[in-house]
C-alpha positions in Angstrom: 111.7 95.3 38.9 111.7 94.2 42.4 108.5 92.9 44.7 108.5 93.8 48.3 106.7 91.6 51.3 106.4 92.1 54.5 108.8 89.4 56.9 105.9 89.1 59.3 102.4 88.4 58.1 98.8 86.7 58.7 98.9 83.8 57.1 95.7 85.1 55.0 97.5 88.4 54.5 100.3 86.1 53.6 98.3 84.4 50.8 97.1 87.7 49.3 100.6 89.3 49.2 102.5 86.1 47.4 99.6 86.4 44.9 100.9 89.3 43.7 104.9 88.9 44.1 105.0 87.2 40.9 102.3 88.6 39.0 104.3 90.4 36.6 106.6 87.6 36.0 103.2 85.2 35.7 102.1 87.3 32.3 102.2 84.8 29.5 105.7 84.0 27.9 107.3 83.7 25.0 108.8 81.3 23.7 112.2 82.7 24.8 111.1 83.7 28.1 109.6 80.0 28.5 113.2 78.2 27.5 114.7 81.0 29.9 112.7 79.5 32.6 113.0 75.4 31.9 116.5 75.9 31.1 117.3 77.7 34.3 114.7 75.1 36.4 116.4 72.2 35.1 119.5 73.4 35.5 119.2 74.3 39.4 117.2 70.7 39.6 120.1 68.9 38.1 121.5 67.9 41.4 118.8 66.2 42.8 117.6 63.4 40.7 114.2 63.0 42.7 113.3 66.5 42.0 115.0 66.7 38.3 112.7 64.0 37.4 109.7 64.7 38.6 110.0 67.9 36.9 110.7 66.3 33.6 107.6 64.2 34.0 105.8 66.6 34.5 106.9 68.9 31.2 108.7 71.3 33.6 105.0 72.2 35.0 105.2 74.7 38.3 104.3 74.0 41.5 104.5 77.2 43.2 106.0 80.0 40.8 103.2 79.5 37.9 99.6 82.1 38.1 97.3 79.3 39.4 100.2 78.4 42.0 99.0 81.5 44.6 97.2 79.5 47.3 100.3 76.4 47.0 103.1 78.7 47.4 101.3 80.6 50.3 100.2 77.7 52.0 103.8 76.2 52.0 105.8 79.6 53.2 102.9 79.7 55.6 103.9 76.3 57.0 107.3 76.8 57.1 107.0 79.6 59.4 105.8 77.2 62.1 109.2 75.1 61.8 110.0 76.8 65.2 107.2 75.4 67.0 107.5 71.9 65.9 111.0 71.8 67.2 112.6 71.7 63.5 115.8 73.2 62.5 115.0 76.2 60.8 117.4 76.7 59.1 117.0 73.6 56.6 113.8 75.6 54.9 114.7 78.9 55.2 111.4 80.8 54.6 113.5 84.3 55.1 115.5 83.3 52.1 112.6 82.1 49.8 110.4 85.3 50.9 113.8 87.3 49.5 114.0 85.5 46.7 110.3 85.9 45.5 110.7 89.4 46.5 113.9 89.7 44.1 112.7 88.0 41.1 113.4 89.3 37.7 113.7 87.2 35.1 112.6 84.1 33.7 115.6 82.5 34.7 115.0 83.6 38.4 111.8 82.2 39.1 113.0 78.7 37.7 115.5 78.9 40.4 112.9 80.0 43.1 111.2 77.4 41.7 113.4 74.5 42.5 114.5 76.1 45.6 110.6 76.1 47.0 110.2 72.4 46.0 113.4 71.2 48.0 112.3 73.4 51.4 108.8 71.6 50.9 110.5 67.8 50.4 112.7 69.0 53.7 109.8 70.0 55.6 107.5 67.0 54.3 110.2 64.8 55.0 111.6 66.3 58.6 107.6 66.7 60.0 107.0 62.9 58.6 109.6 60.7 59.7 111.8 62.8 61.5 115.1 65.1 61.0 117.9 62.8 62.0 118.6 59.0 61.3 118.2 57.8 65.0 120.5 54.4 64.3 123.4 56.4 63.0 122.8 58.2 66.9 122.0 55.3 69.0 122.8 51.6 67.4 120.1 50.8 70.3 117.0 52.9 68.3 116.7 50.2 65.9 113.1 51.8 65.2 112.2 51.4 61.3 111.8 55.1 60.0 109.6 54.9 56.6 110.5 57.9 54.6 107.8 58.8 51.9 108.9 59.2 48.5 109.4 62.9 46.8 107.1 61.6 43.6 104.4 61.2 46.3 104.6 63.9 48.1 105.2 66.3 44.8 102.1 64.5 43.3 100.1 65.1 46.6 100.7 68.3 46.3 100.2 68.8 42.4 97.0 67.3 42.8 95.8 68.4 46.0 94.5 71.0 48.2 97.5 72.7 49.8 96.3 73.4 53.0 95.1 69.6 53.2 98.3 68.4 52.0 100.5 70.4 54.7 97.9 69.5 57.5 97.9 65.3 55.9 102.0 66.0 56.6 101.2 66.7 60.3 101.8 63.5 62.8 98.4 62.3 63.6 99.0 61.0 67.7 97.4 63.6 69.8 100.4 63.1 72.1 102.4 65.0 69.4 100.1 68.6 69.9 100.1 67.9 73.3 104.1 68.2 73.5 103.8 71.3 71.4 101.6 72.8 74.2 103.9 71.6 76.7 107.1 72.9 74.6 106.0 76.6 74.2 104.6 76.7 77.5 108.2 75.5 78.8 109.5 78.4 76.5 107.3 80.9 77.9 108.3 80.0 81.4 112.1 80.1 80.3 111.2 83.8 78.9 109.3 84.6 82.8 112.6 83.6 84.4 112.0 79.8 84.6 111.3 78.3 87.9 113.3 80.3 90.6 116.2 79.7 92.6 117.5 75.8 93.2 116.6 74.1 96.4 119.9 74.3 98.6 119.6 71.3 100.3 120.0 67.4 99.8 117.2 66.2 101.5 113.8 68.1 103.1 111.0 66.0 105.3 107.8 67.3 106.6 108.1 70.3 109.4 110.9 71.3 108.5 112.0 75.2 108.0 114.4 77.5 106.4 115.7 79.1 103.6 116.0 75.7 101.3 111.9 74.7 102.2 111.2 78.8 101.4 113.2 77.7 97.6 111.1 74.3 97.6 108.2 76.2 98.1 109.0 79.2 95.3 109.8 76.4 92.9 107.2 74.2 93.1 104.9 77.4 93.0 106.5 78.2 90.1 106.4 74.7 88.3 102.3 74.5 89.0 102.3 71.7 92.4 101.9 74.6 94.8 99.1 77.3 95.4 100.8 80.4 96.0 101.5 80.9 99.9 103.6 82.6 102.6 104.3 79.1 104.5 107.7 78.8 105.5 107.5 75.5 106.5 107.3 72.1 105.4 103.5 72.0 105.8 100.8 69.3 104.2 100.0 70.9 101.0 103.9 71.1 100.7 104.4 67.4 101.4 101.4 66.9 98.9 103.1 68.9 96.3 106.1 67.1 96.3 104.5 63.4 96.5 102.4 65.0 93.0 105.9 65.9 91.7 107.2 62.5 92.4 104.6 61.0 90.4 104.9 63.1 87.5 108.6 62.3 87.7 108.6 58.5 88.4 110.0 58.7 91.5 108.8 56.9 95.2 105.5 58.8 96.1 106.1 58.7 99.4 105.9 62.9 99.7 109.8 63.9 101.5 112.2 65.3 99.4 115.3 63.1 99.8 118.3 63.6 97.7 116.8 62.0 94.4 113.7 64.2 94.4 115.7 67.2 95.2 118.2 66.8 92.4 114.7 66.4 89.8 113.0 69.2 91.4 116.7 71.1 91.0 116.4 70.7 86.6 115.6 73.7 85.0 112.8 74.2 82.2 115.6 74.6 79.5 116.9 71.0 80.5 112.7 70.0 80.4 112.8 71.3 77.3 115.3 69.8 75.6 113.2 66.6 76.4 109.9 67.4 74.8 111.8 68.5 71.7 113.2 65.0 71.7 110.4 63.4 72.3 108.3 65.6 69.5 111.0 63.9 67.2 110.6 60.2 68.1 107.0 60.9 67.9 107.9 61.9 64.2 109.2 58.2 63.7 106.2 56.4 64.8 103.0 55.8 62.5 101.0 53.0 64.2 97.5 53.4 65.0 97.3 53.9 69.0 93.8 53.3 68.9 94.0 49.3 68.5 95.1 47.7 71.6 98.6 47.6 72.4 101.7 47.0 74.7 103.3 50.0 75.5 106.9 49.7 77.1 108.3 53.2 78.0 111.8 52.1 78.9 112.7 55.0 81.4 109.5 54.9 83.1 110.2 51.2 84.1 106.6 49.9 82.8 104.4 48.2 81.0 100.8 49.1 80.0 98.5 47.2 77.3 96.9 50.4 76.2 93.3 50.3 73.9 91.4 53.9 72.8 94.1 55.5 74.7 93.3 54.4 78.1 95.4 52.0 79.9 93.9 48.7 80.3 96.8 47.1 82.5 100.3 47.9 84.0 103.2 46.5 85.9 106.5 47.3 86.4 109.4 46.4 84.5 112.7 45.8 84.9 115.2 47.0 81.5 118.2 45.9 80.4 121.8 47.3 82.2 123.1 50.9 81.4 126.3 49.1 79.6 127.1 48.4 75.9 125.8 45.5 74.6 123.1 45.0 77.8 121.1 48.6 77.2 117.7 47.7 75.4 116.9 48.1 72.0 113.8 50.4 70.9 111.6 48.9 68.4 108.1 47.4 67.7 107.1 43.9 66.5 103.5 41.8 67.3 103.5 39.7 70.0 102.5 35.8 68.4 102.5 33.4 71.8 103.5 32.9 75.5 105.5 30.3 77.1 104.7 28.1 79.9 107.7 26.5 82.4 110.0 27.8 79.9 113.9 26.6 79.5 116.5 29.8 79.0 118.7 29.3 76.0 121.5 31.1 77.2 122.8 33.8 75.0 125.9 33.4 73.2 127.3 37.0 74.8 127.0 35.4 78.3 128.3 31.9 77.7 131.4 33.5 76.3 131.5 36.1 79.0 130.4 34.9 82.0 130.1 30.8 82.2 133.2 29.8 79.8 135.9 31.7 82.7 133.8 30.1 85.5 133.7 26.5 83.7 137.6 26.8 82.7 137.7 27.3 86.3 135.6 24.6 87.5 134.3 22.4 84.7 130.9 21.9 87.6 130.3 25.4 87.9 126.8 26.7 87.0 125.4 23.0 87.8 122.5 24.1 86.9 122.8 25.4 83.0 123.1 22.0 80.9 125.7 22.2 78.2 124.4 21.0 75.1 125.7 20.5 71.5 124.3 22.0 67.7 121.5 19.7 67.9 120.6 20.2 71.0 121.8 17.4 72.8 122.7 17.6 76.9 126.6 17.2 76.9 128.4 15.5 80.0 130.8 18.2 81.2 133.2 15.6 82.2 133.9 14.6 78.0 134.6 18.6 77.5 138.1 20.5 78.1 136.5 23.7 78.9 140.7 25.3 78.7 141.0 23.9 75.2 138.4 26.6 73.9 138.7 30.7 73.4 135.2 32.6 73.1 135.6 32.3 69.9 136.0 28.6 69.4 133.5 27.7 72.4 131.5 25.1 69.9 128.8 24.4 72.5 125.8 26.4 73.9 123.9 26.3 77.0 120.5 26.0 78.3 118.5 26.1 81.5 115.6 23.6 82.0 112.1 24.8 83.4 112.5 25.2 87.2 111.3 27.7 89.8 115.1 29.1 89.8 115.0 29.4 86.1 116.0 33.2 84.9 113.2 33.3 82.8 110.6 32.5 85.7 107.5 30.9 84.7 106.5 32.2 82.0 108.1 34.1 79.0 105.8 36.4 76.4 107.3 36.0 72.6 107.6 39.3 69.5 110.0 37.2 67.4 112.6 39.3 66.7 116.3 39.6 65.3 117.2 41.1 68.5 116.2 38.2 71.3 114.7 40.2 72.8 111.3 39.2 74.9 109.0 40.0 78.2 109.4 37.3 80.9 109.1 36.1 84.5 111.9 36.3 86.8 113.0 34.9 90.0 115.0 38.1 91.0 111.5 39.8 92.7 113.1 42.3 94.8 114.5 44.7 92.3 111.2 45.9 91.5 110.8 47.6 94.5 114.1 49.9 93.4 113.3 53.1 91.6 115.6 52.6 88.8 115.2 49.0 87.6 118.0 48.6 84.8 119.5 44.9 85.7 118.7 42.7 83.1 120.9 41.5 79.5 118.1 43.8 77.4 115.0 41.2 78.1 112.1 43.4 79.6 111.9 41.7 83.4 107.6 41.7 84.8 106.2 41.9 87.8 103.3 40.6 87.6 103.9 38.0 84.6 100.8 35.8 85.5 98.4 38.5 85.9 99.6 40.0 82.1 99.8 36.0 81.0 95.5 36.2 82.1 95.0 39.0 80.5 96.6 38.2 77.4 94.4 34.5 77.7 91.3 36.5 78.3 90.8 37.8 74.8 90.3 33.8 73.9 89.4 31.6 76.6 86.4 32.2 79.4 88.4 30.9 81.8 92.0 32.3 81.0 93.2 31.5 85.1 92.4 27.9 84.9 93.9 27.3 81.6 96.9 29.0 82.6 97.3 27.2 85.3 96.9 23.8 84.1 99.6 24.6 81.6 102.2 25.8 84.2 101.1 22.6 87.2 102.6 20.2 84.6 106.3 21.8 85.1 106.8 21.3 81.1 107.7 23.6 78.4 104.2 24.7 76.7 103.9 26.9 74.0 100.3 29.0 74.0 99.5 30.7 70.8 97.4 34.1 70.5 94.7 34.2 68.6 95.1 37.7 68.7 98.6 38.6 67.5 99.2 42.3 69.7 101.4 45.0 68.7 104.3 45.4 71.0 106.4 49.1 71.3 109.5 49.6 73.2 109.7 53.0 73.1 112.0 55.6 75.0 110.5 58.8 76.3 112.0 61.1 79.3 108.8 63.5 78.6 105.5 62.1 77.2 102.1 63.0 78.4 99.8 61.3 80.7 96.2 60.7 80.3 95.0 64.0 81.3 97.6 65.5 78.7 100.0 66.9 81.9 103.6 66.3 81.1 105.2 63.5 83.1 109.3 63.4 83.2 111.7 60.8 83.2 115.3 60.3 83.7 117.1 59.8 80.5 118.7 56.3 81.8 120.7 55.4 78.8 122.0 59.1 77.7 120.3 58.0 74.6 118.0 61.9 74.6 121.0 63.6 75.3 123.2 62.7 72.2 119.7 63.0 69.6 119.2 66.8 71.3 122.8 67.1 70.2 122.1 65.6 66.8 118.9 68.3 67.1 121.1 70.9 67.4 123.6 70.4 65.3 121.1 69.9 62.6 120.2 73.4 63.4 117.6 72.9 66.1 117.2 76.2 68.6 116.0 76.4 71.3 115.9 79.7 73.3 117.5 79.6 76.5 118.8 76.8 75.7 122.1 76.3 74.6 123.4 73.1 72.0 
């Protein structure tokens, strides 16, 4: 006997129909019927351990096939119907194959399978919404982000134990940023389905009172994209110049309201490409689980800055320069608590440069780099005169090197410490005029500041009444001073190319690294789709 429901369904008419798929099966068993059942459940289980042992523990109990399992098995097909929307690859849960399966039921033996089958699309969906579909350091050895995967007992208890609905909605990421990118992904989708955003702007660059076909395609577009009131002005007018300078802040680029040859080529990316981005983003926001609320540093590496954020609101920002688009030099994403800050500080030079780029120079000219002492394991200066530079390889080099506190010292004035494996810090630099370039990627992975001793006062203002004074008193005495924090502060480097801005409007990014392209190709290849948009 065979059970028939409807493929599309409100999710309460959804509820009411599963109630019944199984209610002939549900009738009490016999003895036979019930070893039919544990047999074939076990069985099917057998090749997951997680699963085959939580069953066991449990006295081969149901979860969603049993006759007080109505609102749990509902719930969960109901869920997985939304994979779509949360940018998850569909495929993985199937909820066509498990509506077919409860439809097809027969036997005992069937519903133990359907049994098993429901429980491992639930611990792929739990999993996928909580932490994420793909392993981002087998994508990206620079996303060295800790991903903390919940264990199947818990989530199979949560969901023994509690309400379904509470349970799927507990599974849901909790950063309002992460609803706000689903807003901004179906809207993107709906605007792919309208035709997306026109015809490309034929041009490299446009400038106020200009006129033509290419401003009549700037002007369509950015109608089209939301920056323009619809008009028949075929020129280069004042709301168009205002329209582009809004764009350019939206997209990180100079504000300064002409479209030269960098805007153009942003304003020239389709909705699919736009797309693509949110989805990524949606899954990074998948690995995070840190409460956004407490105050914060917040490091977006393609947008070039920093902001200490608190409630939400930013509460200070500079601009940043990021480590070089080359291996070894890109830098790393992660969080750690920033502890202390130092004053005049020296620059232990990392081992990757000494090898790299002083050992050549110094086998060259054992007085190059006059300025870098050469020191010894314990720290000792070494006269460069006692050391054959030529007898060592990069491997062999037995010496590091360090520069002392100075005004030309790399790391500036002031350096801002998150102990980490990686080395990697916030500092002061001497090297002022690449902020004022629109893509600031220069450094060896250190985050560069621009204003380091306005962020060194605001850091000092959480526990001193007179953070400027103290600060400078410190740095006057030209010696290496370490100042603790009181308050240790949480410090993110994050990477997003889409992420939303206060008001919840989508701001974009370029993707500096590459790194978003190759995790939408992991998307995809997981089984991610996208319409419109191809993997």
């Amino acid at each position: 006997m065979r059970f028939d429901v409807p493929l599309k369904l409100s999710r309460r008419s959804l509820y009411l129909t599963l109630s019944l798929v199984l209610t002939p099966v549900l009738a009490p068993m016999a003895d036979a019927q019930t070893t039919a059942f544990t047999q074939s459940l076990a069985a099917s289980a057998s090749t997951d351990e997680a699963i085959a042992e939580w069953y066991r523990g449990t006295g081969y109990d149901t979860l969603w096939t049993g006759a007080d399992d109505v609102a749990r098995r509902g719930a969960l097909v109901a869920a997985l119907a939304t994979a779509k929307d949360h940018g998850l690859p569909t495929p993985r849960y199937d909820v066509g194959s498990l509506e077919a399966a409860l439809r097809s039921a027969e036997t005992e033996g069937d519903r133990g399978r359907v049994e098993v089958e429901m429980t491992r699309a639930y611990l792929a969906w739990a999993r996928d919404l909580t932490s994420g579909v793909l392993d981002p350091k087998a994508i990206d050895a620079g996303i060295v982000r800790e991903i903390n995967r919940i264990e199947p007992a818990v989530l199979l208890t949560r969901m023994a134990n509690g309400d379904p609905e509470a349970v799927l909605d507990w599974l849901l990421p909790k950063a309002p940023q992460y609803m706000q990118l689903m807003k901004a992904k179906l809207g993107l989708e709906a605007q792919i389905a309208a035709g997306g955003w026109g015809t490309t702007v034929p041009a490299t660059a446009l400038a106020f009172g200009d006129t033509g076909p290419a401003v009549i395609a700037l002007r369509d577009r950015l109608v089209r994209m939301g920056y323009l009131a619809p008009t028949a002005v075929a020129s280069y007018d004042r709301a168009m110049q205002a329209a582009v300078t809004a764009f350019q802040l939206n997209h990180g680029l100079t504000a300064d309201g002409t479209a030269g040859e960098g805007t153009v080529a942003e304003i020239n990316i389709g909705p699919e490409e736009r797309l693509r981005s949110v989805v990524v983003a949606m899954e990074r926001e998948r690995w995070m689980h840190f409460d956004r609320s407490v105050k914060h540093i917040w490091v977006n590496l393609p947008d070039f800055r920093a902001r200490i954020m608190e409630d939400g609101k930013t509460v200070f920002e500079t601009r940043v320069v990021i480590g070089k688009n080359v291996p070894d030099q890109r830098s790393p994403e992660f969080s750690d608590e920033m502890e202390h800050m130092v004053i005049n500080p020296s620059w232990g030079v990392p081992r990757s440069i000494i090898v790299k780029e002083y050992l050549p120079l110094l086998q060259r000219n054992p007085n190059a780099v006059s300025h870098i002492q050469v020191i010894d394991g314990r720290g000792r200066v070494v006269s460069r005169g006692s050391v054959n530079f030529a007898a060592y390889s990069a491997r062999s080099f037995p010496f590091g090197m360090r520069q002392p506190p100075s005004d030309g010292n790399a790391l500036g004035k002031v350096k801002f410490m998150f102990p980490n494996v990686h080395n990697i810090y916030l500092h002061d630099t001497p090297s002022k005029s690449l902020f004022d370039k629109e893509v600031r990627a220069y450094s060896h992975g250190c985050i560069r500041v621009a204003d380091p001793f306005a962020l060194a006062h605001e850091l000092l203002s959480w526990q001193t009444d007179d953070a400027e004074a103290e600060f400078n008193a410190a740095l006057e005495t030209g010696k290496e001073t370490t100042v603790k924090l009181k308050q240790h502060l949480p410090v993110h480097l994050v990477y997003f190319t889409a992420y939303p801005d206060a008001k919840g409007r989508m701001t974009y990014r370029r993707d500096v690294y590459g790194r978003d392209a190759a995790l939408w190709q992991a998307l995809s290849d997981a089984g991610v789709e996208l319409p419109g948009v191809q993997g």
